[in-house]
N, C-alpha and C positions, 0 to 999 in steps of 0.2 A: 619562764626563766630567760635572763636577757642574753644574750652571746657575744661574745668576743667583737661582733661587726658592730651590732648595735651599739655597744658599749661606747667604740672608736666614733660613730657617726653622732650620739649623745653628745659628746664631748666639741666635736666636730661642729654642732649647729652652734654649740654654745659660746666657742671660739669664734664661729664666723660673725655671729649674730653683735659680738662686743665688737671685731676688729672693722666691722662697716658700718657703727652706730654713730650718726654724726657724718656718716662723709654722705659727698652729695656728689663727686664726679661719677660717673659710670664707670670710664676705663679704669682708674684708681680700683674700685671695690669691686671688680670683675678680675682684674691681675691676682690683688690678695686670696678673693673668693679662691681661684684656679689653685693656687700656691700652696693654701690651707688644705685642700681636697686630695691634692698632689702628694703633700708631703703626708699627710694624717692616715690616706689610704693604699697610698704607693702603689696608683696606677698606672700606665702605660703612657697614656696622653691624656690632658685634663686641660680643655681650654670653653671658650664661647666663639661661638660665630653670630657675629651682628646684623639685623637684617639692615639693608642698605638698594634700595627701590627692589629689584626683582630679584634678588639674591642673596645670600648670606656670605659677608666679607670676614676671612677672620679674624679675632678679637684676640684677646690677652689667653696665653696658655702658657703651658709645662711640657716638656717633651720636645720629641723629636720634631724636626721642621714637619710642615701640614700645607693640605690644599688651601688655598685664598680663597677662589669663588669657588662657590655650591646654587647649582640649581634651582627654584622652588620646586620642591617635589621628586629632585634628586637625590639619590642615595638616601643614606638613614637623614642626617641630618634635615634634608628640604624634607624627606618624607615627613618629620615630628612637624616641623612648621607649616605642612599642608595640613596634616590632620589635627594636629591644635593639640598633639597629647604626646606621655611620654612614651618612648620605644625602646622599649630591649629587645636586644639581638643577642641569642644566646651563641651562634656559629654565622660570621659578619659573611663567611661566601656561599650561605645560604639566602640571605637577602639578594631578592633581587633590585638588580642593579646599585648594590653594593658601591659607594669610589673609594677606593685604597690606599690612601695616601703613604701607609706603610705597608707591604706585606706583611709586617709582623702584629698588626692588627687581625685579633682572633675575636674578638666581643665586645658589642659596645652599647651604651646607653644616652640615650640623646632626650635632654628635658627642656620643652620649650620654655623661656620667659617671658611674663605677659606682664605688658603697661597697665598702667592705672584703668583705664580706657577698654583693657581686654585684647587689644592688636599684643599678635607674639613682634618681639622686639628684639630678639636672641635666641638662642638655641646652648645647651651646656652640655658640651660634647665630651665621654668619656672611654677611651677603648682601653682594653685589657690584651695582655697578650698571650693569656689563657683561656678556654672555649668556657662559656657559659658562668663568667665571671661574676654576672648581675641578675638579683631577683627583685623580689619583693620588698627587700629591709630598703635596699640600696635606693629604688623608686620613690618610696614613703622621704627616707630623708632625704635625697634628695632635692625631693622636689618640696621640701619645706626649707632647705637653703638658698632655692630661685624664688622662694615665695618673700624673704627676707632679702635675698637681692632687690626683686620687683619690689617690695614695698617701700626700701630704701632711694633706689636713685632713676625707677619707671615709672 
């Protein structure tokens, strides 16, 4: 039986998948991407952070202002770009070394985007400001909206 979430992220790919068909800028189809997730799933913060030499600079979001630079291998975000996969954090000040950009950041899910090539080139960063906001549905699609990012303009 399909649920309420699924239903939203069904509709959600299929939206994203027409509104970035055809365009070739990054920033362009990385703002929409955000805007479409933002507004489809009404979460907390919804943006990308770009990788840029030893770091992830941020990119196009929704929400409250955010950190610029991230670490590789800091907090969630360098954590998903060091280990090459996605990460959910069901309670964010349980992860260690957490960065905060909001206290009101409670949970969040971070999905790397990978180039043609297989190098991550992004990161698509999502908090919630409810504990344990993200599972399984939320990974699966996901991470088949950065696979139609990456196949579009990585």
């Amino acid at each position: 039986m399909t649920t309420e979430k699924e239903q939203k992220y069904r509709l959600l790919t299929e939206q994203v998948r027409s509104l970035i068909a055809g365009e070739e800028d990054a920033v362009a189809v990385m703002a929409n991407v955000c805007a479409a997730i933002h507004e489809a799933m009404g979460f907390f913060w919804t943006g990308f952070y770009r990788v840029e030499g030893d770091e992830l600079l941020l990119g196009p979001f929704q929400g409250p202002v955010a950190c610029v630079h991230i670490g590789y291998g800091r907090g969630v975000c360098g954590t998903a770009w060091q280990r090459r996969e996605t990460i959910v954090v069901p309670d964010v000040e349980q992860f260690p070394g957490h960065i905060a950009c909001s206290s009101l950041s409670r949970s969040e899910i971070v999905v790397p985007v990978f180039s043609g090539g297989g190098e991550v080139v992004a990161v698509l960063d999502i908090d919630s400001k409810e504990l344990a906001t993200f599972d399984d549905i939320d990974r699966q699609y996901l991470e088949a909206i950065v696979q139609a990012v990456s196949a579009q303009v990585f």
